[in-house]
Backbone as a ProteinNet text record, in pm:
[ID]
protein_1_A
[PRIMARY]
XXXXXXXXXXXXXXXXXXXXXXXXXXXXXXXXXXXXXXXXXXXXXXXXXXXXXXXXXXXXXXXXXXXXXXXXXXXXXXXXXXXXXXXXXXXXXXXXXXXXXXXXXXXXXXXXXXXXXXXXXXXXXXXXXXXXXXXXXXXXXXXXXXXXXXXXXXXXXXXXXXXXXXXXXXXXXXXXXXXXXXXXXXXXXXXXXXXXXXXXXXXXXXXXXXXXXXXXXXXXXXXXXXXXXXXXXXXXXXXXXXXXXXXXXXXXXXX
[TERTIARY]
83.3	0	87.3	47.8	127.8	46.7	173.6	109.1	-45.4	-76.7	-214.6	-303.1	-315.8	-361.2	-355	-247.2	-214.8	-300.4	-317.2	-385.5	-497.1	-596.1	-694.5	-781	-686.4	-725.2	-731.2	-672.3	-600.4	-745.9	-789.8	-859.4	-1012.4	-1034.9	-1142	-1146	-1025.7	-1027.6	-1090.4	-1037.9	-1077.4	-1239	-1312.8	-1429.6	-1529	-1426.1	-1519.7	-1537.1	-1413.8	-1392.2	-1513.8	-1505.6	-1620.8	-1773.2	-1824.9	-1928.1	-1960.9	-1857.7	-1930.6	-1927.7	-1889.6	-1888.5	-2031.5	-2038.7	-2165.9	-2328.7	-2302.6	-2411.8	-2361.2	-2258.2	-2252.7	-2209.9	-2190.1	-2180.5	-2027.8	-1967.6	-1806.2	-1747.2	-1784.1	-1746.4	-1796.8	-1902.2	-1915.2	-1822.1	-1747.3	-1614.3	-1497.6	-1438.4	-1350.5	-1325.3	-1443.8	-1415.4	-1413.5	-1510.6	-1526.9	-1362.3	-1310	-1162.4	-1064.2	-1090.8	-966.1	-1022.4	-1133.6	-1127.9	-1120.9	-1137.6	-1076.5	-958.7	-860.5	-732.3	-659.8	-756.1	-736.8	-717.1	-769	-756.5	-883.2	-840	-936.5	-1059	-1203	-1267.6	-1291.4	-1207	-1234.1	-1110.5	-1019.6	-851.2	-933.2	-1002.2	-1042.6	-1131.7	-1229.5	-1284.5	-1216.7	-1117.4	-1069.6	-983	-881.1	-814.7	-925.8	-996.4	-1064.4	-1140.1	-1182.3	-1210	-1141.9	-980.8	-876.1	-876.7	-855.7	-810	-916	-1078.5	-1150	-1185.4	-1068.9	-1122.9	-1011.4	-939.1	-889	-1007.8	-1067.9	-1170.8	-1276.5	-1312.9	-1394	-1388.6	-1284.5	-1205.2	-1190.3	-1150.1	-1150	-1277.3	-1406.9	-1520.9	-1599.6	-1549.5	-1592.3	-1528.3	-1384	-1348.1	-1448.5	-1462.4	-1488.1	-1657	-1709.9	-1827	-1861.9	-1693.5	-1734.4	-1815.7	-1836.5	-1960.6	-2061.8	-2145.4	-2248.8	-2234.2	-2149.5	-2116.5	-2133.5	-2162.8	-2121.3	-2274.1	-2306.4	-2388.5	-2442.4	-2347.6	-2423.5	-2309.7	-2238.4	-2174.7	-2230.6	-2337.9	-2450.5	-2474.4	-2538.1	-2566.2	-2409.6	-2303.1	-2200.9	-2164.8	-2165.9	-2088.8	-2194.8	-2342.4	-2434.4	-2469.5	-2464.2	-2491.7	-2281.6	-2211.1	-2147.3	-2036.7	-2135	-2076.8	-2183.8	-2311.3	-2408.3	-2272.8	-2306.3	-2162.9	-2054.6	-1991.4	-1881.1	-1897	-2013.6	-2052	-2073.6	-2139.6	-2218.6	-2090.7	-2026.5	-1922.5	-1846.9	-1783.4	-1725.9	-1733.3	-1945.8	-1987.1	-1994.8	-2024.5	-2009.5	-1881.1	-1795.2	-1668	-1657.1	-1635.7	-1653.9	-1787.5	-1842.9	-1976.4	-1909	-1801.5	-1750.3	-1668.1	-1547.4	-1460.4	-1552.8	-1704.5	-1721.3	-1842.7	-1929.6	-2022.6	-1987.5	-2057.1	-1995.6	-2025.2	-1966.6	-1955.4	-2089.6	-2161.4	-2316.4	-2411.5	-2369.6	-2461.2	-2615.4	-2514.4	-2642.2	-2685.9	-2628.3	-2687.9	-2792.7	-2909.1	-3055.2	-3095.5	-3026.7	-3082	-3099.1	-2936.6	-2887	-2940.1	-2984.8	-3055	-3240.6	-3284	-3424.7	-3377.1	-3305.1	-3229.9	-3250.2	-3166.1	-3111.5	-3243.7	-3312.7	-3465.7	-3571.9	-3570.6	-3687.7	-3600.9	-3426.2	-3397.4	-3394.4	-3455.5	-3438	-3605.8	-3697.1	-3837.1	-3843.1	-3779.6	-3777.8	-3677.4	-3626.8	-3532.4	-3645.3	-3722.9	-3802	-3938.1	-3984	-4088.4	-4045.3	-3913.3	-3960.6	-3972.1	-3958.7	-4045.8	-4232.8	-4258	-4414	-4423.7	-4368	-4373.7	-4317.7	-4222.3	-4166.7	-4268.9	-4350	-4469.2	-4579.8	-4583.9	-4717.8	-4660.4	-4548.3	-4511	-4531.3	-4477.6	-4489.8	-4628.5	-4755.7	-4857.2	-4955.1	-4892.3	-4932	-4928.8	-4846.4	-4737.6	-4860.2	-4846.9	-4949.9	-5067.8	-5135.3	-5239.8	-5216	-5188	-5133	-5123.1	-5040.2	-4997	-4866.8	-4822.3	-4654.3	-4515.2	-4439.8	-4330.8	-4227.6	-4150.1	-4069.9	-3910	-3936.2	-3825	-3665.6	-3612.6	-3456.9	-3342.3	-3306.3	-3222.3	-3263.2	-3431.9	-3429.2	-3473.3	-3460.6	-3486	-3407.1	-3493	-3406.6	-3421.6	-3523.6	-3568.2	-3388.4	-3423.7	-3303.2	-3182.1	-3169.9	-3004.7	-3008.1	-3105.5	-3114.9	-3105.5	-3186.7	-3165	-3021.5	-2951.5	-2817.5	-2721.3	-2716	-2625	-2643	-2758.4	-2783.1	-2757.1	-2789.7	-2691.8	-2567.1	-2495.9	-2356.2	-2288.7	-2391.3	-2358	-2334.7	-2395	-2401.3	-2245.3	-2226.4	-2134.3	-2009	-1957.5	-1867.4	-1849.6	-1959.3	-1957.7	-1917.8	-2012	-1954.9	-1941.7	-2050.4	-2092.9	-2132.3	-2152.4	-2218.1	-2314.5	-2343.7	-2506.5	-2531.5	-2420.3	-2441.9	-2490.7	-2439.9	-2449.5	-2598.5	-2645.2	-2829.8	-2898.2	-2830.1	-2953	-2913.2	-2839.8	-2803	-2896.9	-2911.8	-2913.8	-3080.6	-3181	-3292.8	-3364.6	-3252.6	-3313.9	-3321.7	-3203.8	-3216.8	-3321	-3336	-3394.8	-3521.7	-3578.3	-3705.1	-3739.4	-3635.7	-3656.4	-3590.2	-3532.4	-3445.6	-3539.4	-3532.8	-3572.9	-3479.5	-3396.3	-3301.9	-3283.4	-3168.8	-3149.9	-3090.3	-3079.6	-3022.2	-2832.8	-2851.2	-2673.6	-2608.1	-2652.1	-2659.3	-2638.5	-2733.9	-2772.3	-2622.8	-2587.8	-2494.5	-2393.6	-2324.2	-2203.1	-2189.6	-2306.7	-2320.5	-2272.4	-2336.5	-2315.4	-2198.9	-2105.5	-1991.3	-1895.8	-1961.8	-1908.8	-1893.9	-2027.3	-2031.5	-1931	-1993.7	-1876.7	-1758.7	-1701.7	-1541.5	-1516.4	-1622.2	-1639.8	-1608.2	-1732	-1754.8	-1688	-1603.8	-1475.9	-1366.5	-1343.5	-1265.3	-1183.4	-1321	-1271.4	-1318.3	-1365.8	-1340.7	-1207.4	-1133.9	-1024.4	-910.2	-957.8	-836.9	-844.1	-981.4	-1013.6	-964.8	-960.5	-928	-749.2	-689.6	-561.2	-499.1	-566.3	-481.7	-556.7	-649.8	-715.9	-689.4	-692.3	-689.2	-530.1	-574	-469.2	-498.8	-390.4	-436.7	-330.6	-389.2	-335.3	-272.9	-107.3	-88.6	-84.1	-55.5	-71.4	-212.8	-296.9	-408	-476.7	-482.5	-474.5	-417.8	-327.7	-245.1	-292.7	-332.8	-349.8	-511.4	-620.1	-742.9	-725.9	-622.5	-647.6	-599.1	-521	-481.5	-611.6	-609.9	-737.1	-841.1	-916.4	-1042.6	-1060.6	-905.9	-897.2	-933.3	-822.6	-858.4	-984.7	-1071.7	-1235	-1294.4	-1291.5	-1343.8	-1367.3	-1243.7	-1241.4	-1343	-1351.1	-1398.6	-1559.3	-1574	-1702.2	-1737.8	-1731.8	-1750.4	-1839.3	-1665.9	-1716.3	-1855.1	-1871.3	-1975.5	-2089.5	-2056.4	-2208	-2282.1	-2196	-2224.1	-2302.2	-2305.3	-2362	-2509.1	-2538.2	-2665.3	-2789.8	-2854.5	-2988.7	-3112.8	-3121.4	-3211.3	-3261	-3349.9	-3400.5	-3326.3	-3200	-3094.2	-3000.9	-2961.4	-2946.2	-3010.2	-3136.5	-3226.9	-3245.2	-3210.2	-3236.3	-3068.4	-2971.3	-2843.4	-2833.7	-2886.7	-2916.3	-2990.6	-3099.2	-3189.4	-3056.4	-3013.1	-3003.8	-2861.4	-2790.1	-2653.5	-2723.7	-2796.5	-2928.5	-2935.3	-2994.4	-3055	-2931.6	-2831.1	-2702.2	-2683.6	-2647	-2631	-2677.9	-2808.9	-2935.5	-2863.8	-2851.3	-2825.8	-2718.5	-2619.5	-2462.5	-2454.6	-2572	-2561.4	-2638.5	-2779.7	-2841.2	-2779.7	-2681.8	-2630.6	-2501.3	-2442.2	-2316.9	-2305.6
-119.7	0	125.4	236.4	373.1	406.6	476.5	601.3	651.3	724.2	758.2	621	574.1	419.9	342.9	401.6	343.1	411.4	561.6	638.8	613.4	622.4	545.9	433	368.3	201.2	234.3	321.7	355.4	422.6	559.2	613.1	542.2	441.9	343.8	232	223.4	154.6	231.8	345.1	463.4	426	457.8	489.9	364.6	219.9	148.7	35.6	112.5	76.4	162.2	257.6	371	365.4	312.7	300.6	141.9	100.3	-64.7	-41.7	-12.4	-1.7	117.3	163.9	226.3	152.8	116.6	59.5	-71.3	-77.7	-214.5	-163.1	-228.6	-197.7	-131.9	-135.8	-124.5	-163.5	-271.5	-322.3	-265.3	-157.5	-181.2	15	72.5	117.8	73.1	-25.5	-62.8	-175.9	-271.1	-377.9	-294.2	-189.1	-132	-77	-18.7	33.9	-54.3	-155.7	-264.2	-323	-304.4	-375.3	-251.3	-158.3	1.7	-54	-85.1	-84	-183.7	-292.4	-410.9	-550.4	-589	-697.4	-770.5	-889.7	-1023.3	-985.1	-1000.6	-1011.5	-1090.4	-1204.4	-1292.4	-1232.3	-1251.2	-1209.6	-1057.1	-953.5	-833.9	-852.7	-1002.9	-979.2	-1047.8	-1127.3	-1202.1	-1104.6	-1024.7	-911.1	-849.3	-796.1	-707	-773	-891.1	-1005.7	-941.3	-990.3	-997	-834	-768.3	-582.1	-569.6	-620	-528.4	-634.9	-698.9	-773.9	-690.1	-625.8	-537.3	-396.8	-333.3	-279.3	-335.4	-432.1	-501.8	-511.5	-550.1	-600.2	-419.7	-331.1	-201.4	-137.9	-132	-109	-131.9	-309.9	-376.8	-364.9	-292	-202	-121.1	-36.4	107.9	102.3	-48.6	-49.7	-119.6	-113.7	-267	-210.3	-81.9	-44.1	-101.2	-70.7	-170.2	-276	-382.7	-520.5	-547.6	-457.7	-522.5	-616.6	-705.3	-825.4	-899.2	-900.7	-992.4	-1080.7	-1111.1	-1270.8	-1387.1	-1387.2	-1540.9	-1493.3	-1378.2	-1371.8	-1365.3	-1326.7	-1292.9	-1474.8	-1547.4	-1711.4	-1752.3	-1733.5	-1829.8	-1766.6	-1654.3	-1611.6	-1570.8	-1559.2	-1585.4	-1734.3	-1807	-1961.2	-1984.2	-1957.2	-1910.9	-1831.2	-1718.8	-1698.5	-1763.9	-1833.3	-1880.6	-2002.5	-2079.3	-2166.9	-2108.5	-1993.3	-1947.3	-1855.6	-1793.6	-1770	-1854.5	-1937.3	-2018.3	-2094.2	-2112.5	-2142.7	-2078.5	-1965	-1824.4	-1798.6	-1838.4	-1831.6	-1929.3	-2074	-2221.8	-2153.3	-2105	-2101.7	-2009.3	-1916.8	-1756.4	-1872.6	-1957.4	-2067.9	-2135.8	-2174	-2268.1	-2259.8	-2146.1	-2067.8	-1981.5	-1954.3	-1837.8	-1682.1	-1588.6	-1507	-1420.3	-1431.8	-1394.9	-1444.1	-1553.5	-1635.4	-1546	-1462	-1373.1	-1262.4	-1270.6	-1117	-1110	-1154.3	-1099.5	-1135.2	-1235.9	-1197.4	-1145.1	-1064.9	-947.9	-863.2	-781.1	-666.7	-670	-768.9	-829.2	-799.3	-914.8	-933.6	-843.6	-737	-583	-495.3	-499.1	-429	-472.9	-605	-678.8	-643.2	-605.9	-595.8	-432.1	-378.9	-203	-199.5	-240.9	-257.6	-275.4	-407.9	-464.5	-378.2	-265.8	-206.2	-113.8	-26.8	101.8	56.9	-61.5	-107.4	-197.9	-176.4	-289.1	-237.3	-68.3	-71.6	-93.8	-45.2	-102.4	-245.4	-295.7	-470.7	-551.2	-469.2	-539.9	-498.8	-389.9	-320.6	-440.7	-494.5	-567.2	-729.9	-777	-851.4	-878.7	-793.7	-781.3	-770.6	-649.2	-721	-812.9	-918.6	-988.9	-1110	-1123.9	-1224.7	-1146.1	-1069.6	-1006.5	-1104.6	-1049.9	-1111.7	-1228.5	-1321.6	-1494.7	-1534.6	-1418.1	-1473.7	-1567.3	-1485.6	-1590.9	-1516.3	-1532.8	-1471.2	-1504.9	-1389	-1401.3	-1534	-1571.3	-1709.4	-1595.7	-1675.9	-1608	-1601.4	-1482.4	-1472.8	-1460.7	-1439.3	-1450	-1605	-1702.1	-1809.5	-1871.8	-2028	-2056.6	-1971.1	-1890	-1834.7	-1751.9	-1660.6	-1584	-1628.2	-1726.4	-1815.3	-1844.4	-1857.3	-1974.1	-1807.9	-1688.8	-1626.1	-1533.7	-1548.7	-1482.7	-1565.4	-1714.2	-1814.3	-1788.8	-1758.2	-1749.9	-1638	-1511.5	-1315.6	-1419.8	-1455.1	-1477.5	-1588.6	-1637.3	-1740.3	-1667.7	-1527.6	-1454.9	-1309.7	-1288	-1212.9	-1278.3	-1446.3	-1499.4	-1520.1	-1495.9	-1497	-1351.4	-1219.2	-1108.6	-1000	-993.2	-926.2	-794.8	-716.5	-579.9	-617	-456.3	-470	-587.6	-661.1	-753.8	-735.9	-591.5	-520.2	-457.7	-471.6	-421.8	-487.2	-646.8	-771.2	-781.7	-824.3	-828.4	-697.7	-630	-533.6	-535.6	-599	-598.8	-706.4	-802.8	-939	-897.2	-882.6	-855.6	-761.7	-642.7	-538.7	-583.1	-682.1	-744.2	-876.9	-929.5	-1062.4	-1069.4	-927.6	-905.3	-774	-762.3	-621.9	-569.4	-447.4	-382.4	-266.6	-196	-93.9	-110.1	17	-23.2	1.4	79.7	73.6	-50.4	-109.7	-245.2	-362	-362	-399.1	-413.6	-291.1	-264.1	-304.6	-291.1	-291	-516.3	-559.9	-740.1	-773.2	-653.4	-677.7	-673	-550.7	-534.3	-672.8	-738.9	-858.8	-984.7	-999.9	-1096.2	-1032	-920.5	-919.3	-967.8	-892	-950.9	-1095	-1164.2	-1323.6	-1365.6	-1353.7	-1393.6	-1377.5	-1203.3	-1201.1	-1269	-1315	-1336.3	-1516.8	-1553.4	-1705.6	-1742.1	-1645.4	-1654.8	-1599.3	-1488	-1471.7	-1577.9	-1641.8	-1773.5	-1843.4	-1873.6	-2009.9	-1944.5	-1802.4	-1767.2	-1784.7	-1801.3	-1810.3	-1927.1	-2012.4	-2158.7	-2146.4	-2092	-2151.7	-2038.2	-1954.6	-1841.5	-1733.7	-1654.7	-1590.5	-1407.5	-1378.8	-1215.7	-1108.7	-994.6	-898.6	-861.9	-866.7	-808.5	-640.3	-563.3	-430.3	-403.4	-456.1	-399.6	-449.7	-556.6	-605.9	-515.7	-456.7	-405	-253.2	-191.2	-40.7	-59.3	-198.1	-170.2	-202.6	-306.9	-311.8	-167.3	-121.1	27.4	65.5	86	260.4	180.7	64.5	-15.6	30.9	-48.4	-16.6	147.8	260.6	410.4	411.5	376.3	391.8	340.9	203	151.5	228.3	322.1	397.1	515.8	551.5	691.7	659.5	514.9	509.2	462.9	398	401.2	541.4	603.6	746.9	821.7	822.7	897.7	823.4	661	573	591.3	600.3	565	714.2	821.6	931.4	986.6	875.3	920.5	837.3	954.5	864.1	775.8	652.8	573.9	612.2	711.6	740.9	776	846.9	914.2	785.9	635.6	550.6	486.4	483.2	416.4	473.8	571.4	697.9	665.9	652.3	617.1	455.8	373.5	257.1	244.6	283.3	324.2	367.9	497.5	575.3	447.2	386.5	301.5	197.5	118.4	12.8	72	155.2	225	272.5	328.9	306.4	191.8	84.3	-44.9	-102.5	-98.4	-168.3	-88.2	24.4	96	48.4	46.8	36	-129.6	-255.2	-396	-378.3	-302.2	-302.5	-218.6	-110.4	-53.5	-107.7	-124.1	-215.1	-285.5
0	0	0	-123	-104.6	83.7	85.7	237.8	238.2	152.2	163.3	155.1	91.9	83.4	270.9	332.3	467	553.9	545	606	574.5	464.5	456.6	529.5	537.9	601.4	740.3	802.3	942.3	966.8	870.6	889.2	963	811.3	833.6	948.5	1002.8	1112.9	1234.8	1228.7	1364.1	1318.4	1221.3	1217.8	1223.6	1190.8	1262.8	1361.1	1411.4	1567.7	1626.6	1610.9	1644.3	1670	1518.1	1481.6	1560.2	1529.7	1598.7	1772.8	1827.2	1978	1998.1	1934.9	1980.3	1895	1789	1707.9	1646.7	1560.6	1443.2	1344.5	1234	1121	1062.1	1117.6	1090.1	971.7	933.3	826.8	721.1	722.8	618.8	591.1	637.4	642.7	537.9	645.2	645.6	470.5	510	376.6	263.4	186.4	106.3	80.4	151.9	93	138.7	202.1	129.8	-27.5	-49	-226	-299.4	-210.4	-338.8	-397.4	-290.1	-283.5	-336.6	-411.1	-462.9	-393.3	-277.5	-255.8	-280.8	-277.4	-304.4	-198.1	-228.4	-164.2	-4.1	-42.2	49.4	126.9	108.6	205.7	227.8	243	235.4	344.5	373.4	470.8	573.5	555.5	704.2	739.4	652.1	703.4	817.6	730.6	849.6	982.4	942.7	1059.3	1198	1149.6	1225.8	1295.8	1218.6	1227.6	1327.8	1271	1419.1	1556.3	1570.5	1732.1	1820.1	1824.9	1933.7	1925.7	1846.9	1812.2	1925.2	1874.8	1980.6	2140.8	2148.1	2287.6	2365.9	2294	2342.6	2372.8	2264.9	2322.4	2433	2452.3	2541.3	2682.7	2674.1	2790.9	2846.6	2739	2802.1	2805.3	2783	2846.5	2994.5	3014.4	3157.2	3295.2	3284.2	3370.1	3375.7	3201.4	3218.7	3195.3	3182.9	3225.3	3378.3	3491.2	3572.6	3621.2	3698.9	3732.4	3562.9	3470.8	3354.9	3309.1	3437.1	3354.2	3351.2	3413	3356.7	3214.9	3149.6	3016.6	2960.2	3023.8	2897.1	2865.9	2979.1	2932.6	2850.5	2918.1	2824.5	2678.8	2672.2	2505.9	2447.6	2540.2	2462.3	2391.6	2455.1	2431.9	2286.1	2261	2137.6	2020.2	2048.6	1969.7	1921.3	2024.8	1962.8	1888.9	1889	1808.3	1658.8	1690.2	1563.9	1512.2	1556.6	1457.5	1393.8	1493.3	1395.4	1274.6	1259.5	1184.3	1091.8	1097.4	995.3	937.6	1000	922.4	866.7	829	789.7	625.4	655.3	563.7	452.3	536.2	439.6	341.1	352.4	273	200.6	252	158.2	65.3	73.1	-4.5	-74.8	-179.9	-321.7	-187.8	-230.3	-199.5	-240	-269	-302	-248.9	-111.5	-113.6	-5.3	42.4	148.5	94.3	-41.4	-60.8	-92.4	-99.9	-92.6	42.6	102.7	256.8	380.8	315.3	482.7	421.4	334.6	322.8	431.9	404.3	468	599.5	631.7	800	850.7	825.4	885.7	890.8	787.3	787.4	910.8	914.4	1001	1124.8	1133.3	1309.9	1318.2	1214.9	1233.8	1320.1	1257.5	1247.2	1422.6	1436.6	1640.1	1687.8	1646.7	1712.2	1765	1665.8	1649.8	1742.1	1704.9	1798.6	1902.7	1954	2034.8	2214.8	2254.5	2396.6	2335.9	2270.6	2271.2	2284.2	2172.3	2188.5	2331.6	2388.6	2516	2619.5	2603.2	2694.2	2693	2546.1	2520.3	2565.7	2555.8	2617.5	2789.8	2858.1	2979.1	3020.5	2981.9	2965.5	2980.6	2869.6	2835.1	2948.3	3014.2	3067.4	3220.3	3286.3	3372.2	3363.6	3209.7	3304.6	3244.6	3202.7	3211.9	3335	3414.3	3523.6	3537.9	3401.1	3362.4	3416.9	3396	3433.1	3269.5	3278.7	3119.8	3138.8	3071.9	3070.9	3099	3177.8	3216.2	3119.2	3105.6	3016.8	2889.6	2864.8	2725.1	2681.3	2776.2	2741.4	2570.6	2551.5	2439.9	2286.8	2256.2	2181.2	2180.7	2237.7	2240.2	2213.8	2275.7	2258.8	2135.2	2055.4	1898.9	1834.6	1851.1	1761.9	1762.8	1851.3	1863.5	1848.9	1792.2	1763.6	1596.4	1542	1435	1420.3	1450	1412.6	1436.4	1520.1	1540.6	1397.2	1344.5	1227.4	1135.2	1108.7	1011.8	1050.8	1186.3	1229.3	1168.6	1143.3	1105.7	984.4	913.7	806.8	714.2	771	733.1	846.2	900.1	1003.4	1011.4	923.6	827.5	937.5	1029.9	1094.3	1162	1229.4	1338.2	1443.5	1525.6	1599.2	1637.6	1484.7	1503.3	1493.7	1482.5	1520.2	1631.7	1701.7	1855.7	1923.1	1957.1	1974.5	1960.8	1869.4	1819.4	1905.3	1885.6	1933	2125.5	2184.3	2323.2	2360.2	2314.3	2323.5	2365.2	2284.8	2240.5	2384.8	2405.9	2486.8	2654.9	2646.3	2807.8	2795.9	2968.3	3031.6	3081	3006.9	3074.8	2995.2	3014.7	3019	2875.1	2783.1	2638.2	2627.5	2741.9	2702.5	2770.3	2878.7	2927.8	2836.5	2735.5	2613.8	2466	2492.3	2399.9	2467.3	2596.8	2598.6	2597.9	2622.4	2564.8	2447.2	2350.4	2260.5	2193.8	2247.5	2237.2	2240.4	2396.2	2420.5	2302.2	2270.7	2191.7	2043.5	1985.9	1866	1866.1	2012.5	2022	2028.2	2100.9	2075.3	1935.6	1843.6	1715.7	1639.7	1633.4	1529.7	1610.5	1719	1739.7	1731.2	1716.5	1698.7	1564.9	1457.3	1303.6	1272.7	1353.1	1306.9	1329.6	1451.1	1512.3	1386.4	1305.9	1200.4	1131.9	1067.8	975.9	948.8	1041.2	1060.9	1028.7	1012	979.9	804.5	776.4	653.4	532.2	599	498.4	495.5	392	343.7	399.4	472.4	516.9	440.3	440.6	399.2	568.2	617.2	724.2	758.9	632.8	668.4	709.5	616.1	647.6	796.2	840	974.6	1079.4	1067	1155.8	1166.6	1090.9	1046.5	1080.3	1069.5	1097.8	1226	1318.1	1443	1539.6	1512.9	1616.3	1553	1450.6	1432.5	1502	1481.9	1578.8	1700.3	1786.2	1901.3	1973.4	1901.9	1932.3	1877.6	1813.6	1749.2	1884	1942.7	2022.6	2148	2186.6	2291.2	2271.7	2167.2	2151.8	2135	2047.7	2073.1	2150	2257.4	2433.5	2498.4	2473.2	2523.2	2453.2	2375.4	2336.4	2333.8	2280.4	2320.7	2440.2	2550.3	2703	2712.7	2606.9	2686.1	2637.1	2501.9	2433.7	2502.2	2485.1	2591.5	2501.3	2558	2465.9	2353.4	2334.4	2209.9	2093.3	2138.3	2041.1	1995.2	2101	2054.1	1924.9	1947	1854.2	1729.3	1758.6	1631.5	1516.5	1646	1568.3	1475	1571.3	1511.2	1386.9	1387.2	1293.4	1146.6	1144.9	1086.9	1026.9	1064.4	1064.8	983.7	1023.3	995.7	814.5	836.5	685.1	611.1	635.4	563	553.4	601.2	560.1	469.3	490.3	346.2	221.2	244.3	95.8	35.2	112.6	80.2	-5.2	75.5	56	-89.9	-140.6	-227.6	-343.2	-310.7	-403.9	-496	-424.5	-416.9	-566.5
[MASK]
+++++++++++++++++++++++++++++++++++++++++++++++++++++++++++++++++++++++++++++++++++++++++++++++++++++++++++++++++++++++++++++++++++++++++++++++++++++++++++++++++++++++++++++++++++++++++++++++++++++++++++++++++++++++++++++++++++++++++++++++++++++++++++++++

């Protein structure tokens, strides 16, 4: 890579280290100008695989506030994850490279939709469960576990807007707080890229500059989007999600 070409990549690392610690969607940054820049599609996404799990791992710092009483959910959904990434990565080697593209555009829409509705729907849930006279299954129950092994199947595979199915699905099936919410999610990303990048390491072929230039800029992204995630209040979250969500669709349909 010329210098500007380096700065570039560096750049896109800061921004989606950034963007993913507060919402998701990082990748879709970063991959786009490693194939500016000419690499193989496939070496373009395990590079960046690799580049944003210190990204990850840094967000998930500077959220360990609200981590604190959720290590029953971080082992049990993130043991979901690490199944489902690894599967997602296994699927990236052995499916054409087209194989999701009419279906993460849908995906990402139907988790914008449960993002935007889902205090009414969690209102009508709770509710509901009242007068039943039920109580809501713990943790989200298995529903939850199956649908975040499956976002996580798809996180290993590309992971564009991972961040806003996670994020859709909990929202929807836990009662808590949304930055609570996010900094899990944080958790699990760093999970999912992180043991597609281990697979990616014996099987595949990486670009090391670019690895290296997306992991610092991730990491300083990760910090910064911490800081500013941790300070927007629910609605302005949702509004960001939303707005990240709907860049995404465009970027997958335009493309």
């Amino acid at each position: 890579m010329s210098l500007w070409e380096c700065v570039a990549v560096f750049a896109a690392g800061i921004g989606a280290g950034t963007i993913n610690t507060i919402v998701g969607s990082g990748t879709l940054l970063t991959f786009p100008v490693l194939l500016a820049f000419g690499l193989p599609p496939v070496t373009a996404n395990v590079s960046n695989t690799l580049g944003l799990v210190p990204g990850s791992l840094s967000g998930a710092f500077g959220y360990r506030r609200e981590l604190s009483g959720q290590r029953t959910r971080i082992l049990r959904f993130g043991a979901a994850g690490l199944i489902g990434g690894l599967g997602g990565a296994i699927l990236l080697l052995a499916l054409p490279s087209t194989a999701f593209d009419t279906v993460i555009p849908i995906l990402i829409a139907v988790a914008l939709v449960l993002v935007v509705l889902q205090p009414k729907l969690a209102a009508a849930l709770r509710a509901r469960r009242a007068r039943n006279n039920t109580t809501a299954p713990r943790d989200g129950g298995l529903l939850l576990l199956l649908g975040l092994m499956l976002a996580s199947v798809y996180g290993g595979y590309f992971g564009a807007a991972q961040g806003v199915i996670y994020l859709s699905l909990m929202g929807l099936l836990l009662t808590d707080d949304l930055q609570r919410l996010n900094a899990l999610k944080n958790v699990l990303a760093a999970i999912v890229n992180g043991v597609a990048a281990v697979f990616f390491l014996f099987v595949a072929r990486f670009d090391w500059t670019a690895v290296l230039l997306i992991a610092v800029g991730s990491a300083l992204g990760g910090q910064i989007g911490a800081t500013v995630g941790r300070r927007l209040p629910p609605i302005a979250l949702r509004a960001v999600i939303v707005l990240v969500g709907l860049a995404a669709i465009a970027q997958l349909i335009l493309k």
